[in-house]
N, C-alpha and C positions, 0 to 999 in steps of 0.2 A: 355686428359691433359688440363683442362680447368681451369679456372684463380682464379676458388671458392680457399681457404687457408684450407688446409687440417688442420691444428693446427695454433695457433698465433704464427704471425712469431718468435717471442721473443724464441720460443720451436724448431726453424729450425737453422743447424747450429750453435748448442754449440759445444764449442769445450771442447776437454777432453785432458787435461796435466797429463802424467807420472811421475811421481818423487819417488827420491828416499827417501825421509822422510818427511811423509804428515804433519808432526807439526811444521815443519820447513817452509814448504810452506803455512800451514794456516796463520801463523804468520802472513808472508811476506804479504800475498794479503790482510790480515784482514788489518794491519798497511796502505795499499796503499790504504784505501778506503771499499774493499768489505766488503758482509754480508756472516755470513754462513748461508743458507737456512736448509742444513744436513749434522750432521759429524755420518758417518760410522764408522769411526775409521781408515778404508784402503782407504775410501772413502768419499769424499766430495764438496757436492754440497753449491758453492759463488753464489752471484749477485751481481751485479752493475746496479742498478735502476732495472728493470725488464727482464734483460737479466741475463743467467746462464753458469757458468764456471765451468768446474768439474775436479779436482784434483783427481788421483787416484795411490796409489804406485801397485806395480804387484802384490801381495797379493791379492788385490781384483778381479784378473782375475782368477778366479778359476780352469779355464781350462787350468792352464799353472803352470808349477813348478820352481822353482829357478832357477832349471839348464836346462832350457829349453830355456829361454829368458833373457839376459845381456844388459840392459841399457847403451847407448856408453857416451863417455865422453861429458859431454857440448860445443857445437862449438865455437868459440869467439865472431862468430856471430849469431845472433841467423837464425833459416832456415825458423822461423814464427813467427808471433807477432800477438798479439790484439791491435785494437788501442779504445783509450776510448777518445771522446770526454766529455771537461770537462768547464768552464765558462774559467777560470784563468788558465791557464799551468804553470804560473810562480810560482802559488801556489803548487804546486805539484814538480816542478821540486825544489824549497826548499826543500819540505817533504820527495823525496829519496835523496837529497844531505844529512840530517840529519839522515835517514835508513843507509847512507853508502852502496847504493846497489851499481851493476856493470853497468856502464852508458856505452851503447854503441854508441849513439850519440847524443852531446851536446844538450841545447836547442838553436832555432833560428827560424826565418822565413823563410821558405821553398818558392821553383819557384811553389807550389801544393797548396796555398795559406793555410798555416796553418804556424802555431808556433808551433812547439813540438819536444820529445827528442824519444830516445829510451833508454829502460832499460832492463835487464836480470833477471828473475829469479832465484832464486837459483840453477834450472837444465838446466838453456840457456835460455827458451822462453824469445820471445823478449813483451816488455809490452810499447806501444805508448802514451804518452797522449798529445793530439794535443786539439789547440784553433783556431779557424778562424781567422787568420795575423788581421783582417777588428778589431777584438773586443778586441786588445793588452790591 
C-alpha cells in the first residue's frame, strides 16, 4: 500500500447519483454550472473543472429489473451532499434562487470558516457551494 496514485485523483471517489429522470437532472446540474462529458441516455457522465459526477437512472444497471429495486422517497434532508468550491457563493446562491431549486440551508458564514448554502436535487442529493468566509 504505498503512496505512488494508482489513477489521478480526479478518477478516485466519483460519486454516482440515481435518479429517477435523467433529463430532468441533466438539466438541473447543466443549469448549476456542469459540463456533460457523456450522455448514455440512462447514463451520464458531468464535470465540474476536472472532477466527474455521474447521474444514472436504474435502467442503466442491467443486472436489475424494475421490480427488483424501488427508489425511496427524497429525504428533506439530504443524507450526502457534494460540496463544490467556487470564487463568489453569493453568485451562485442568486442563480439557484432564480432555478427555484429546494434550498436546504440558507447562505451565510459558517464557525468552518466558509460561506455557503445547501441545495437539493431534484431526487434529494444535497449540492454545497461554499467560499472561504476570508474572500466574502
Amino acid at each position: 500500500m504505498g503512496q505512488k496514485k494508482y489513477v489521478d485523483s480526479t478518477e478516485q471517489l466519483v460519486t454516482e447519483i440515481v435518479v429517477r429522470d435523467i433529463q430532468r437532472s441533466t438539466i438541473f446540474y447543466r443549469e448549476l454550472g456542469f459540463k456533460v462529458l457523456r450522455d448514455a441516455g440512462d447514463f451520464v457522465e458531468l464535470a465540474w473543472e476536472d472532477h466527474q459526477l455521474y447521474i444514472a437512472e436504474l435502467s442503466a444497471y442491467h443486472e436489475i429489473t424494475g421490480d427488483d429495486v424501488k427508489l425511496p422517497e427524497p429525504s428533506k434532508f439530504p443524507l450526502a451532499n457534494i460540496r463544490i468550491m467556487v470564487p463568489n457563493v453569493d453568485d451562485y446562491w442568486k442563480l439557484v434562487k432564480e432555478m427555484g431549486v429546494q434550498i436546504v440551508i440558507s447562505i451565510a458564514d459558517r464557525y468552518y470558516g466558509l460561506r455557503d448554502f445547501i441545495i437539493s436535487d431534484p431526487d434529494g442529493f444535497g449540492v454545497r457551494f461554499a467560499t472561504p468566509s476570508s474572500q466574502k
